[in-house]
Chimera marker file (.cmm) of the C-alpha trace (Angstrom):
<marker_set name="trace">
<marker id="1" x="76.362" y="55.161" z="157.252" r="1" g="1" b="0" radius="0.5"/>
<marker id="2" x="75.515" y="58.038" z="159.049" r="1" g="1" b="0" radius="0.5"/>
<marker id="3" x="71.856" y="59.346" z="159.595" r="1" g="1" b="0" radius="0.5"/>
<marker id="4" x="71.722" y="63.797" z="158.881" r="1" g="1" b="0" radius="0.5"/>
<marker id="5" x="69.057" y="65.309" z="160.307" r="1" g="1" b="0" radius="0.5"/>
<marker id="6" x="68.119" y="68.564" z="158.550" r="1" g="1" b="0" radius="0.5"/>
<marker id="7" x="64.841" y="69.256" z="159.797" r="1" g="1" b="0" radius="0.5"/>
<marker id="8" x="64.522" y="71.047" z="163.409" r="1" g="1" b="0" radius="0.5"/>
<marker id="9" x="61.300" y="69.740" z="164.235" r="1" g="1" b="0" radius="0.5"/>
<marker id="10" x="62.728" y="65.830" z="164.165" r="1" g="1" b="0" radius="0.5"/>
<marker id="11" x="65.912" y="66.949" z="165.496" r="1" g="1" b="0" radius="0.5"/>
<marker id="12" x="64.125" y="68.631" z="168.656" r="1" g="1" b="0" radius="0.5"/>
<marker id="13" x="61.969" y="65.026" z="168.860" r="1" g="1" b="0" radius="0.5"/>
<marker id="14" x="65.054" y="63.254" z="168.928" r="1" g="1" b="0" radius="0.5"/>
<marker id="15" x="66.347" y="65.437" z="171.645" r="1" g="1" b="0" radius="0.5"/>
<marker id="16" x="63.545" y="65.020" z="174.077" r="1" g="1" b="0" radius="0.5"/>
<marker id="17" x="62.933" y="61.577" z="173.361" r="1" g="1" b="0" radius="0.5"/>
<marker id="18" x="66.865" y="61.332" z="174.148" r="1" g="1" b="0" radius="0.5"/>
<marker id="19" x="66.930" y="62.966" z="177.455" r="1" g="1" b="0" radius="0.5"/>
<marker id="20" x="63.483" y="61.224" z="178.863" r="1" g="1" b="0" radius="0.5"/>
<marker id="21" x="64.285" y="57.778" z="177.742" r="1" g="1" b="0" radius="0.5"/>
<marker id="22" x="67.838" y="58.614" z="179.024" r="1" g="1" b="0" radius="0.5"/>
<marker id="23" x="69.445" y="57.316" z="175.723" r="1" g="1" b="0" radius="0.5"/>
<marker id="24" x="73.578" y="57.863" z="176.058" r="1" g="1" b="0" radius="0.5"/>
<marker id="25" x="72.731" y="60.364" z="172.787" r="1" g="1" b="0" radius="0.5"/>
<marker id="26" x="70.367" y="61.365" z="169.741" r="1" g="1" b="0" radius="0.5"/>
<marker id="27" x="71.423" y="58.100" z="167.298" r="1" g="1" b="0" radius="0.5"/>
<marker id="28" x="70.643" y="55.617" z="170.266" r="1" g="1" b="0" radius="0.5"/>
<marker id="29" x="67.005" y="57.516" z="170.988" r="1" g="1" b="0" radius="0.5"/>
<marker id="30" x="66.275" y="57.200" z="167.510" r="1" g="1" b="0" radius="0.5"/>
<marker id="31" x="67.977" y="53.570" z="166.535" r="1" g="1" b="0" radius="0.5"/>
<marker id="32" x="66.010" y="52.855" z="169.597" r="1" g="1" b="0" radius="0.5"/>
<marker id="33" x="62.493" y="54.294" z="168.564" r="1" g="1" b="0" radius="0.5"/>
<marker id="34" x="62.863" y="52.766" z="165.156" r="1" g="1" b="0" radius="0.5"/>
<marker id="35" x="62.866" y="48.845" z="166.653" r="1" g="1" b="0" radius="0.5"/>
<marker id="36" x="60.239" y="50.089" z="169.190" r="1" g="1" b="0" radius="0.5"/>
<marker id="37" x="58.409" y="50.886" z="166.080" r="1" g="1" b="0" radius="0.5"/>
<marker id="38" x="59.223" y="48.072" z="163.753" r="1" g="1" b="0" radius="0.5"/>
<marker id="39" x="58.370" y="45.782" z="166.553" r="1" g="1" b="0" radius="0.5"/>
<marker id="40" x="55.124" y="47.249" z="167.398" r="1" g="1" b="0" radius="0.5"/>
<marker id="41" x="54.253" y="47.174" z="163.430" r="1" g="1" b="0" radius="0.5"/>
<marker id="42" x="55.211" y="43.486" z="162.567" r="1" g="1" b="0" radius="0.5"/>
<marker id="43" x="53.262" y="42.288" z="165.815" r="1" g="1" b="0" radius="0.5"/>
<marker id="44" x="50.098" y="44.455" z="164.204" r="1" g="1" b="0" radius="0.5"/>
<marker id="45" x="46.959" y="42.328" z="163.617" r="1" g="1" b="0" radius="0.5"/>
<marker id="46" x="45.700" y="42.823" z="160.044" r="1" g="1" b="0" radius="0.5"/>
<marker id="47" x="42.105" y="44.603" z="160.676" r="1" g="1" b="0" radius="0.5"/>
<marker id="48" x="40.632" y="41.071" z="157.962" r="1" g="1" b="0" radius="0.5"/>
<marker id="49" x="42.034" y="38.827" z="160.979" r="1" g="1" b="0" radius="0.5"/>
<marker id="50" x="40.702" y="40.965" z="163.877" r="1" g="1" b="0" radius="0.5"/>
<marker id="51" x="37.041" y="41.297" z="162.430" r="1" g="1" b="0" radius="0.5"/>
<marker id="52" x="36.989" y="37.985" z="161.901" r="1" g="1" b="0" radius="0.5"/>
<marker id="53" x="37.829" y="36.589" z="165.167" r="1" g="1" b="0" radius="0.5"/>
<marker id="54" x="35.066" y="39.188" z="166.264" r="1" g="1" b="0" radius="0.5"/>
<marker id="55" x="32.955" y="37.687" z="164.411" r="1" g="1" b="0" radius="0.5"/>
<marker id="56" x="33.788" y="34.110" z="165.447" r="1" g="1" b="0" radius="0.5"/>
<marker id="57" x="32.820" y="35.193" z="168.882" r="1" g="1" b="0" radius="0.5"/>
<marker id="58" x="29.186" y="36.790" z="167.465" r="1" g="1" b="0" radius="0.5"/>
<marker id="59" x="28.308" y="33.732" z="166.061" r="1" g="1" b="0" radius="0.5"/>
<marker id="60" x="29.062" y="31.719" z="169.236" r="1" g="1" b="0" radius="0.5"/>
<marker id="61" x="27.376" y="33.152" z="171.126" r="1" g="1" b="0" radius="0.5"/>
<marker id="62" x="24.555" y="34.118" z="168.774" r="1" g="1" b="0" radius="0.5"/>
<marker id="63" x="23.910" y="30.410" z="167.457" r="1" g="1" b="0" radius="0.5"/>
<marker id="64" x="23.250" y="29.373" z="164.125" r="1" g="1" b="0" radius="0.5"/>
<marker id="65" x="20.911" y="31.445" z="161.540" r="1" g="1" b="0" radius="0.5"/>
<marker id="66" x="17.483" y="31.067" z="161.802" r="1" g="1" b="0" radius="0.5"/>
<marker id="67" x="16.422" y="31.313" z="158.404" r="1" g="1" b="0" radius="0.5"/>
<marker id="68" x="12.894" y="31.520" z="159.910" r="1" g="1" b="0" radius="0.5"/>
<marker id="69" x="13.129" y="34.179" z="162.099" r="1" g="1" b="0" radius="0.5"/>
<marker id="70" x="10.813" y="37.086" z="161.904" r="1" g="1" b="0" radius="0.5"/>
<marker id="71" x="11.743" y="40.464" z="163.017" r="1" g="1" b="0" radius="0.5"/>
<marker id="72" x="8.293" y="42.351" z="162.646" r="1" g="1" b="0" radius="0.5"/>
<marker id="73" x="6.840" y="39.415" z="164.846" r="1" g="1" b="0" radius="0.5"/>
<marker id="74" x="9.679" y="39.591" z="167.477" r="1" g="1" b="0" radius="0.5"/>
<marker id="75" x="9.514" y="43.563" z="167.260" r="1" g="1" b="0" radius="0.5"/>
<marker id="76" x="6.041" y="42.929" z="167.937" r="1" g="1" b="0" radius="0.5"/>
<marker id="77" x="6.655" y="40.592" z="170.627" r="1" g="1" b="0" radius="0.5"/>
<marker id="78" x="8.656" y="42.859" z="172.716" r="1" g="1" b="0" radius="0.5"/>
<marker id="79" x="6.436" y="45.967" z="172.497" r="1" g="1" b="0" radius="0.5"/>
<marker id="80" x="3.749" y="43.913" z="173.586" r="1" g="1" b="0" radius="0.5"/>
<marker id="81" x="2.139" y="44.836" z="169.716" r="1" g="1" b="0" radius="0.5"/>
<link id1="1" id2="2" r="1" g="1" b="0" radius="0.2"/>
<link id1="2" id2="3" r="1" g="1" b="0" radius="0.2"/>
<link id1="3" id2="4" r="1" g="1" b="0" radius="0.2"/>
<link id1="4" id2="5" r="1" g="1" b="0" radius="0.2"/>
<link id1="5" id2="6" r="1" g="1" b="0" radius="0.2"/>
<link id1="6" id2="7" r="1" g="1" b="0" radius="0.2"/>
<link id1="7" id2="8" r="1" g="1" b="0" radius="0.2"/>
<link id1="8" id2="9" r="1" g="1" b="0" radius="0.2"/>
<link id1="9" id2="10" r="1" g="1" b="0" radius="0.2"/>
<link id1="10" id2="11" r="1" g="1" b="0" radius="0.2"/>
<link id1="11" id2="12" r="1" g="1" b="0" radius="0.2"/>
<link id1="12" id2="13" r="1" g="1" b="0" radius="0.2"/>
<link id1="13" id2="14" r="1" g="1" b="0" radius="0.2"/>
<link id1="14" id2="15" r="1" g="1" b="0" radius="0.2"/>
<link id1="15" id2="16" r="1" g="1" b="0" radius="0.2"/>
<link id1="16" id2="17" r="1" g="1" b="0" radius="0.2"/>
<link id1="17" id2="18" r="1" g="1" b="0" radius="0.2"/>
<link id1="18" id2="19" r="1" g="1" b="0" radius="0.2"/>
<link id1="19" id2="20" r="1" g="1" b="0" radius="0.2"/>
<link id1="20" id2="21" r="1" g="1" b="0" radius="0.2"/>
<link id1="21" id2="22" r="1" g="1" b="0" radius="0.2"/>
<link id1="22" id2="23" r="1" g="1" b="0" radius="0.2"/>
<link id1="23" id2="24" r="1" g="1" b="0" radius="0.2"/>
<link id1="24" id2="25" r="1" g="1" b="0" radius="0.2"/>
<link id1="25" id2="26" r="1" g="1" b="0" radius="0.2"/>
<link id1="26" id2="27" r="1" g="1" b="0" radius="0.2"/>
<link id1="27" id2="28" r="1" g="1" b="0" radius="0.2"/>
<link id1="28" id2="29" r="1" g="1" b="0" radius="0.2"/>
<link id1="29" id2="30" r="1" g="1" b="0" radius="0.2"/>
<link id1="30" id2="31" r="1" g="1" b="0" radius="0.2"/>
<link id1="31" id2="32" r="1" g="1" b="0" radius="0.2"/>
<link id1="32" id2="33" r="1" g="1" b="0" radius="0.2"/>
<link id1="33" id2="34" r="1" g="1" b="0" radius="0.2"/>
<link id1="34" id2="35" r="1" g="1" b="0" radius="0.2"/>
<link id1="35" id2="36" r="1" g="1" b="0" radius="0.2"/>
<link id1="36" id2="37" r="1" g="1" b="0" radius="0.2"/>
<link id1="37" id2="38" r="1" g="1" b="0" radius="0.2"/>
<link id1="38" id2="39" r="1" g="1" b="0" radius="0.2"/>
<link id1="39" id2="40" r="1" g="1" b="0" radius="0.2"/>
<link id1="40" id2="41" r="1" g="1" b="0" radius="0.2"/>
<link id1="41" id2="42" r="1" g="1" b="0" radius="0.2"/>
<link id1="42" id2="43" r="1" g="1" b="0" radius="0.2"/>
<link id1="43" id2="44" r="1" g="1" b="0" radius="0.2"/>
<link id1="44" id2="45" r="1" g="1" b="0" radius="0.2"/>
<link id1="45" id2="46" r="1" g="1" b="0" radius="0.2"/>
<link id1="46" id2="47" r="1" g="1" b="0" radius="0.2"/>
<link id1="47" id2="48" r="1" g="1" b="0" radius="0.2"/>
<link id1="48" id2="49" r="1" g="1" b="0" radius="0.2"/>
<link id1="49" id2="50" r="1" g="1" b="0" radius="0.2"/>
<link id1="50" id2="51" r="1" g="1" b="0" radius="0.2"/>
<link id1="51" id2="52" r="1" g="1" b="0" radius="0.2"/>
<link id1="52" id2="53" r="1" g="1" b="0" radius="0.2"/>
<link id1="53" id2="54" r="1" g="1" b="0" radius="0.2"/>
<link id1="54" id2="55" r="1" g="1" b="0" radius="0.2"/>
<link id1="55" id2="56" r="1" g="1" b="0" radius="0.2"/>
<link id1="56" id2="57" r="1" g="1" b="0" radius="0.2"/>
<link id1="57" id2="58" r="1" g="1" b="0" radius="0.2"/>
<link id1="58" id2="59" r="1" g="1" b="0" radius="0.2"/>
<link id1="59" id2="60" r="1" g="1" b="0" radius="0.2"/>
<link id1="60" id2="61" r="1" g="1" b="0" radius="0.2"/>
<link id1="61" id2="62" r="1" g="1" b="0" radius="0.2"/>
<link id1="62" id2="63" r="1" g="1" b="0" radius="0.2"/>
<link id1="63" id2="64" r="1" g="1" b="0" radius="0.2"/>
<link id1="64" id2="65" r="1" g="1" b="0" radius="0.2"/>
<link id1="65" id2="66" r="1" g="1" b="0" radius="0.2"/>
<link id1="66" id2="67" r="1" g="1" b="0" radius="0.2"/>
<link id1="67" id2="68" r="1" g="1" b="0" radius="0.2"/>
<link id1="68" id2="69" r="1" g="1" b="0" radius="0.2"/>
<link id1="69" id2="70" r="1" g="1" b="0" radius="0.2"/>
<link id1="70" id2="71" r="1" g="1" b="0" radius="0.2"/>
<link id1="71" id2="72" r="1" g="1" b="0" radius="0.2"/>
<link id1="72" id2="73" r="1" g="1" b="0" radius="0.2"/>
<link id1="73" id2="74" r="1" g="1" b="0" radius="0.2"/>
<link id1="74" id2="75" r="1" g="1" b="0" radius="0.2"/>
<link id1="75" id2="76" r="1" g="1" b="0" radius="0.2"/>
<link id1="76" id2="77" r="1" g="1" b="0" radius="0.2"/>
<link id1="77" id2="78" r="1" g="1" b="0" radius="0.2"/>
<link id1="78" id2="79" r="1" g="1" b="0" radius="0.2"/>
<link id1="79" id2="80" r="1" g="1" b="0" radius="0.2"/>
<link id1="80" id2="81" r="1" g="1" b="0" radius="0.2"/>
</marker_set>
């Protein structure tokens, strides 16, 4: 099936792209930045997974809660209050 495209803004994209990624023509450059794009989408982190391994490494290096811990007093503490 063949791939038409009307519109002269993508067709000028597919030009460029096809002459600086040397691409033997147009349907090549853009079969080829299709995968490049698919690839880069499916090998995506979901944001849920990436804030969560940040906050793996918080809590490491953080330590437990203190359910104790007082903020005024430490505030205190370190403006010599």
């Amino acid at each position: 099936m063949a791939l038409y495209i009307r519109d002269d803004t993508v067709d000028d994209l597919a030009s460029e792209l096809q002459k600086l990624s040397k691409a033997p023509n147009k349907t090549e450059a853009v079969r080829r930045a299709l995968q490049h794009e698919l690839d880069r989408i499916r090998q995506e982190v979901p944001l849920r997974e990436r804030v969560a391994k940040i906050q793996e490494k918080f809590r490491a290096r953080m330590g437990s809660k203190k359910p104790n811990f007082d903020m005024k007093r430490f505030t205190d503490e370190m403006w010599e209050l």
